[in-house]
N, C-alpha and C positions, 0 to 999 in steps of 0.2 A: 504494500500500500504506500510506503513511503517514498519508492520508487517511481508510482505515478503520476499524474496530472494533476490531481485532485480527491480528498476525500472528504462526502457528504458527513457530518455528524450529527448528532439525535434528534437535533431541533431543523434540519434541514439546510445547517447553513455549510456551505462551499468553503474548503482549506488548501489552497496548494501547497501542493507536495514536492517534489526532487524534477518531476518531471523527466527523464529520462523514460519511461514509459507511457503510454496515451494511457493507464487503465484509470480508470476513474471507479472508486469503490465509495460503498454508504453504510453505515450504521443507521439511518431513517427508516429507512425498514428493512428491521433485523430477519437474517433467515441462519438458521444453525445449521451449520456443515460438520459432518461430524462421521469419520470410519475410514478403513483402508482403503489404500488404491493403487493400480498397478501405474505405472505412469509409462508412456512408450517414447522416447525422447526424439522429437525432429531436429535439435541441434543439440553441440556438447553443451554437459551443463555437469555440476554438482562432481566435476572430476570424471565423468562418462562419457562415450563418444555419442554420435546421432546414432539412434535404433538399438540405446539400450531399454532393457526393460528394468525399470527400478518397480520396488514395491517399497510403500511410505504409507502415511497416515493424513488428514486432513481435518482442522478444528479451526472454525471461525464463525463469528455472527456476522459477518460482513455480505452486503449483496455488490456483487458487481454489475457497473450500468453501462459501461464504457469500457471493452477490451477491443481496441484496433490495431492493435501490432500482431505480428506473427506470431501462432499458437505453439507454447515450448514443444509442447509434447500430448499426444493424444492421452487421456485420463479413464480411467474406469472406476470404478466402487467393485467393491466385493462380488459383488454377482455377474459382475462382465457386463454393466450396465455405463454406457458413458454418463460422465459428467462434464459442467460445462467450465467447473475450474480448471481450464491446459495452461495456463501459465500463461505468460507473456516472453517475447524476444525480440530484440529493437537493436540492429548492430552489437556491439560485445555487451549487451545488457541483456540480463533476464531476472524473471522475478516470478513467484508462483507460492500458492499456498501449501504446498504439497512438503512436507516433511519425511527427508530418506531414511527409510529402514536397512534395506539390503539391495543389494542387487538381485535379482530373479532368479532362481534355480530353473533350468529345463525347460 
């Protein structure tokens, strides 16, 4: 979030961020993210090359209203369900709420 444009806070009012990202996130209306996920990386990240597969965790109240840069990495939840947290990537910048566990076995 810090990395982004802009973040929405409770009462609705607009804070810019670092901007090095376009993501623009809100606390305004909270939504709880919350479980495992496989992440499939489109570029390096986190010390791994493109087309690794990481598995990590995900907790946030944050909604995102604004993701226009490049998607790090395709995201799943536990069940092989996508989600729409994939990160962000913008020249040597990325940013994502995905927390690594391991690398993927198999």
């Amino acid at each position: 979030m810090a990395l982004g444009a802009h973040l929405i806070d409770k009462d609705g009012v607009a804070h810019e961020m670092a901007g090095l990202l376009g993501l623009v996130t809100s606390y305004e209306k909270r939504k709880f993210h919350l479980g495992y996920r496989q992440a499939n990386l489109h570029a390096p990240a986190l010390g791994f090359e493109a087309g690794a597969r990481l598995r990590g965790h995900e907790f946030h109240y944050s909604s995102i209203l604004e993701q226009p840069d490049a998607p790090l990495a395709d995201v799943f939840d536990a069940d092989g369900n996508p989600v729409a947290e994939t990160g962000s990537k913008r020249d040597m910048v990325s940013g994502t709420f995905f927390h690594l566990i391991a690398e993927a076995q198999g």
